[in-house]
MIVOFI-496266 format. One record per residue (C-alpha): residue number from 1; x, y, z. Coordinates in steps of 0.02 Angstrom, whole numbers, plus 32768, in hexadecimal, padded with zeros to 4 digits. Layout:
@i = NUM, px = X, py = Y, pz = Z
...
***
This chain:
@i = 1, px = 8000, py = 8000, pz = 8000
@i = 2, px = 803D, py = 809F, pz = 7FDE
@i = 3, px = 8009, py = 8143, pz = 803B
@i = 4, px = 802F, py = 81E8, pz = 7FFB
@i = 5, px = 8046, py = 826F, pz = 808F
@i = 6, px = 804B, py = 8332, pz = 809C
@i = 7, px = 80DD, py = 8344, pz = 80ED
@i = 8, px = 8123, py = 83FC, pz = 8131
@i = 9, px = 81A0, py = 845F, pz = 80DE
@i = 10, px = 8232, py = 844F, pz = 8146
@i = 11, px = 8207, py = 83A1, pz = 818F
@i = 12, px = 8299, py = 834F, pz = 81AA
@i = 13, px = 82AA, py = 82BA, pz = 814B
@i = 14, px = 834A, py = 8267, pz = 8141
@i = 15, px = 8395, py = 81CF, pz = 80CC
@i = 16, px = 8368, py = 814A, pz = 813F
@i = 17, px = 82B7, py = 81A4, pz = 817D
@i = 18, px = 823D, py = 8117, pz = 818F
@i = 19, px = 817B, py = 812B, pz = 819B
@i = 20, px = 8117, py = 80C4, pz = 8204
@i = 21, px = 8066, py = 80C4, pz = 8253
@i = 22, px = 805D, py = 80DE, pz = 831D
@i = 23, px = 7FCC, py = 80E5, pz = 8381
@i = 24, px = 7F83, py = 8186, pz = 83CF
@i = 25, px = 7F76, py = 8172, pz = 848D
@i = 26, px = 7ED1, py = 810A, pz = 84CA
@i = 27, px = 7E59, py = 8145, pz = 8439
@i = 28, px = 7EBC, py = 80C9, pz = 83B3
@i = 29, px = 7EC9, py = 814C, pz = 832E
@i = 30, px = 7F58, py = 8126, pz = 82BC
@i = 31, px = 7FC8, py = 81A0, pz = 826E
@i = 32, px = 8069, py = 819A, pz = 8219
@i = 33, px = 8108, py = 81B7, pz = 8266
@i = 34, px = 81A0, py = 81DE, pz = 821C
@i = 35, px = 824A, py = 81A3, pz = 826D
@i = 36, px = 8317, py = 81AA, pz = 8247
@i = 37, px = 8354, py = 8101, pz = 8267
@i = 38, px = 8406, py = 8176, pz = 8291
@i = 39, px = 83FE, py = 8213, pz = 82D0
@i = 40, px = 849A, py = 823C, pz = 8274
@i = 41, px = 845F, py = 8220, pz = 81BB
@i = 42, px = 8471, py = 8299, pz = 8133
@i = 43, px = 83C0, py = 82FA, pz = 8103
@i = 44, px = 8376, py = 82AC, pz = 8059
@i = 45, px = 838D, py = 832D, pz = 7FC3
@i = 46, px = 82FC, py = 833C, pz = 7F64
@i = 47, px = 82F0, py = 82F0, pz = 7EBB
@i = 48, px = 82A7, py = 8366, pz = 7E39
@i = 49, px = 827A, py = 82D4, pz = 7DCD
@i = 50, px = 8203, py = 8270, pz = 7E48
@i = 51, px = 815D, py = 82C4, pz = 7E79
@i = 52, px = 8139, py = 8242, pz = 7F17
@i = 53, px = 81EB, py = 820F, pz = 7F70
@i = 54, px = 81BE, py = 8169, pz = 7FAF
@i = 55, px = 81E1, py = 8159, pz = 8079
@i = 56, px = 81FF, py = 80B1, pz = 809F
@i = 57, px = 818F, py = 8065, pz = 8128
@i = 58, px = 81B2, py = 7FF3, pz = 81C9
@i = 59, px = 8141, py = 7F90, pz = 821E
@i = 60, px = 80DC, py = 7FE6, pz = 829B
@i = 61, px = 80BD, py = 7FD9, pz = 8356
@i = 62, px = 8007, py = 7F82, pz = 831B
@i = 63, px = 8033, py = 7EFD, pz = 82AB
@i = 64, px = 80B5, py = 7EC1, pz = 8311
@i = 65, px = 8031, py = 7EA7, pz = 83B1
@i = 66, px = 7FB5, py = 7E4F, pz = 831B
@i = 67, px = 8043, py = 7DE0, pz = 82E5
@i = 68, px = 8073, py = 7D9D, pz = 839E
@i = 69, px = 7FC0, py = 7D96, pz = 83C6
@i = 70, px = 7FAB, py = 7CDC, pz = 83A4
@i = 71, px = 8054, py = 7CBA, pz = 83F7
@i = 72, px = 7FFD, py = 7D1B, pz = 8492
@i = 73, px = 7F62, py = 7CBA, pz = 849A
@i = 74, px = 7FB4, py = 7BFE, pz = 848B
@i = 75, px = 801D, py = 7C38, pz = 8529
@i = 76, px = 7F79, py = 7C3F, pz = 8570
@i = 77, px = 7F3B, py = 7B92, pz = 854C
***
């Protein structure tokens, strides 16, 4: 899937930036969060010749507790 995102002017988004979904607090909205894996990487130059840069994603904070959910309920048994 991809999303595309209005993101600020100025926003810094570096070569290894990676976008991932996180949960709001207790409500469970969703929103999408971008992080440096290395706080010392170089900012990403724009690229006249692509109108969407593509952000690659990691896996969020969500699918992670889906995916162990099984694993969580046949401790339980």
């Amino acid at each position: 899937m991809r999303v595309v995102a209005d993101i600020r002017e100025g926003t810094p988004i570096k070569k290894d930036t990676v976008a991932r979904l996180t949960l709001q607090g207790i409500t469970g909205l969703l929103y999408v969060n971008l992080l440096p894996r290395d706080a010392g990487s170089q900012a990403l130059p724009p690229i006249a010749s692509i109108k969407y840069p593509v952000i690659p994603s990691a896996q969020s904070q969500f699918d992670v507790l889906i995916a162990s959910l099984p694993d969580v309920i046949a401790q339980g048994q």
